[in-house]
LOZA-302893 format. One record per residue (C-alpha): residue in one letter; x, y, z; chain; residue number from 1. Coordinates in nm, 4 decimals, decimal comma. Layout:
// residues N
<torlo A; <X; Y; Z>; A; NUM>
...
// end
This chain:
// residues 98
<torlo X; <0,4961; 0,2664; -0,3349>; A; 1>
<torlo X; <0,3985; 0,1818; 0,0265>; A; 2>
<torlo X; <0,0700; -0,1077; 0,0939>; A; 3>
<torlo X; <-0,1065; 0,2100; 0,2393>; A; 4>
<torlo X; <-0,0685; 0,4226; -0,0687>; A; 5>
<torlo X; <-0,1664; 0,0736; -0,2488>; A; 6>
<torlo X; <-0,4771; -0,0278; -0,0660>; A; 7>
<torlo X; <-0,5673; 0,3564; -0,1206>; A; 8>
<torlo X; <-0,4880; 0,3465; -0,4537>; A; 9>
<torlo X; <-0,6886; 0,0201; -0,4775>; A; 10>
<torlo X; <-0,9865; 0,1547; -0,3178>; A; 11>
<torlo X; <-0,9778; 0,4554; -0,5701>; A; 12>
<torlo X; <-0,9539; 0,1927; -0,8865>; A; 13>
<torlo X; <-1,2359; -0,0165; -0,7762>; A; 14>
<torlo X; <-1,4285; 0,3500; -0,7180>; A; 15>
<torlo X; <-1,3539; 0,4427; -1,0905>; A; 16>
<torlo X; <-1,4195; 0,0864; -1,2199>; A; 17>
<torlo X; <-1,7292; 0,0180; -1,0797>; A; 18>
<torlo X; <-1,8776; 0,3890; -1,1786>; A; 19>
<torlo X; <-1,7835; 0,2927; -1,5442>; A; 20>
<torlo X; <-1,9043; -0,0406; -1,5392>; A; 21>
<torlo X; <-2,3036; 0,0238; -1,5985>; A; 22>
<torlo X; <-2,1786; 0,2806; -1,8652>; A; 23>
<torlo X; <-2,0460; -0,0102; -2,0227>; A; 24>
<torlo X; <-2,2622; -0,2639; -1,9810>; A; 25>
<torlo X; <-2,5119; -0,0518; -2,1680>; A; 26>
<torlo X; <-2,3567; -0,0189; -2,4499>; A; 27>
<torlo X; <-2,5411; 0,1283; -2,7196>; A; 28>
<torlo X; <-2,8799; 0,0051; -2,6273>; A; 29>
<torlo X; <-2,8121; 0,2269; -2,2914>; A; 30>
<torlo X; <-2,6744; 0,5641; -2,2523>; A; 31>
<torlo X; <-2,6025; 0,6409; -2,5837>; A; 32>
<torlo X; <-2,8697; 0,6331; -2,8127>; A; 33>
<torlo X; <-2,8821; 0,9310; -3,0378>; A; 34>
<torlo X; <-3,2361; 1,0645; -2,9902>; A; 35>
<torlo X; <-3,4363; 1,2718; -3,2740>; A; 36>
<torlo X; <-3,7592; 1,4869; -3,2240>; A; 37>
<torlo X; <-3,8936; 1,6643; -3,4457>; A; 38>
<torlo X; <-4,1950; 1,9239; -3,3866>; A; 39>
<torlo X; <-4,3878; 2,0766; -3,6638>; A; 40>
<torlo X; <-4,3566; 2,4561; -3,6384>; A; 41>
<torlo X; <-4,5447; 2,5333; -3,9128>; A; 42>
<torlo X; <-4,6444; 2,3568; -4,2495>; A; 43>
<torlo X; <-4,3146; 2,4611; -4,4232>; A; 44>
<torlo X; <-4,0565; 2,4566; -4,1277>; A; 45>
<torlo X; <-3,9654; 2,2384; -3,8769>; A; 46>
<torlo X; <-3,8080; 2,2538; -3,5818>; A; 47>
<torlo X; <-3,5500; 1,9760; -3,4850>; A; 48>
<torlo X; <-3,3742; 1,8680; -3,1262>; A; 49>
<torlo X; <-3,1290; 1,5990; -3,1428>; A; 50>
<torlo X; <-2,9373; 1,4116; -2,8700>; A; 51>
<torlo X; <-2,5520; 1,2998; -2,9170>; A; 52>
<torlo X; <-2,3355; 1,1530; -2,7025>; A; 53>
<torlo X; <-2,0603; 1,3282; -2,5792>; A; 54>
<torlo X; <-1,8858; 0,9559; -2,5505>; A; 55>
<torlo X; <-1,9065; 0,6712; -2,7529>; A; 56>
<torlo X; <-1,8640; 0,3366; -2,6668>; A; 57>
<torlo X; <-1,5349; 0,2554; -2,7559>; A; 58>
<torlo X; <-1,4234; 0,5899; -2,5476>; A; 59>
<torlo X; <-1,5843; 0,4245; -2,2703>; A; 60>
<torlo X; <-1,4775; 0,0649; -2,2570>; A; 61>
<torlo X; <-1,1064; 0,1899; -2,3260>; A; 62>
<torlo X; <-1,1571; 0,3881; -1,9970>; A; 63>
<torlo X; <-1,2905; 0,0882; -1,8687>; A; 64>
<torlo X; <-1,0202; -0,1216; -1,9571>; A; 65>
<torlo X; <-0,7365; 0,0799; -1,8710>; A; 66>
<torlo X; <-0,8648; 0,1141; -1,5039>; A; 67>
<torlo X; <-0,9526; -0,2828; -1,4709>; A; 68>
<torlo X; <-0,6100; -0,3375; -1,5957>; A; 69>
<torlo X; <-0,4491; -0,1153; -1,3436>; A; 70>
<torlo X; <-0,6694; -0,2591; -1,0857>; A; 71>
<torlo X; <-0,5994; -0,6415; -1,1438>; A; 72>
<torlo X; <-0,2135; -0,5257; -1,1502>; A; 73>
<torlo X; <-0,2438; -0,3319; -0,8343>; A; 74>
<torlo X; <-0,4167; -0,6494; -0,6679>; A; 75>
<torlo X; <-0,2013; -0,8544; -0,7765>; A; 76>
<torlo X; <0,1349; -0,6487; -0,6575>; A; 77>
<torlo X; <-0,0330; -0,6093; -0,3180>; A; 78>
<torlo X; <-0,0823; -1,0085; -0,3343>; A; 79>
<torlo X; <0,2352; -1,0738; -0,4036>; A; 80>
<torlo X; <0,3713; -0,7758; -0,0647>; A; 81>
<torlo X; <0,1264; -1,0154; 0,1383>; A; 82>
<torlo X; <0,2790; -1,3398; 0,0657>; A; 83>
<torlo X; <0,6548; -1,2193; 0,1090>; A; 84>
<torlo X; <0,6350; -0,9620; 0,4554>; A; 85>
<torlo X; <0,4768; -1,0540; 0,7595>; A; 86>
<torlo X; <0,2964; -0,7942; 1,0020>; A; 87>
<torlo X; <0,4167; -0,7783; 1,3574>; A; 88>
<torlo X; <0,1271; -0,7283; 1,5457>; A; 89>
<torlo X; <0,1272; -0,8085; 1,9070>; A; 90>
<torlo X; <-0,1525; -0,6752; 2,1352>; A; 91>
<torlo X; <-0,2353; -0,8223; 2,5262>; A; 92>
<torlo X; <-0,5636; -0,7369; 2,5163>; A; 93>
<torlo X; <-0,6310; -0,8920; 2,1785>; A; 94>
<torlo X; <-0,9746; -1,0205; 2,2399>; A; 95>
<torlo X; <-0,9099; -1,3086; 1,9386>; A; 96>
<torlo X; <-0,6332; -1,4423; 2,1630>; A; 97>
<torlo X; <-0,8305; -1,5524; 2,4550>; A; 98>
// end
């Protein structure tokens, strides 16, 4: 893989892990509380809604997980591409060279 696919690939991981990090972090006190409601339609019948998740936690922080982990592996490839190559980068009108 080349550092430009890698810093893109980076940018994408930290995209994905910071959209599922709330998620987690909410656990089931957050998004996925099962809600009930229940509305009298008459004295003999009832008429029920109920809210499930279409995720439950452990789907979540496994997607969590395996994302973070590809992340901190990425990061630490592209670390270890910045310690052993040097960038040749010569400019005249560099304005940090002055």
């Amino acid at each position: 893989m080349k550092i430009a696919q890698a810093l893109l690939l980076r940018k994408q991981l930290e995209k994905k892990v910071a959209q599922l990090e709330p998620i987690k972090a909410m656990g089931a006190q957050g998004i996925f509380e099962t809600k009930v409601k229940r509305i009298n339609v008459t004295e003999a019948i009832d008429e029920v809604s109920v809210q499930v998740p279409k995720m439950t936690l452990s789907e979540v922080t496994a997607e969590y997980d395996k994302y973070a982990s590809a992340l901190r592996k990425l990061d630490a490839s592209i670390q270890k591409a910045n310690w052993e190559f040097d960038v040749d980068f010569t400019d005249k009108e560099n304005p940090f060279d002055k």
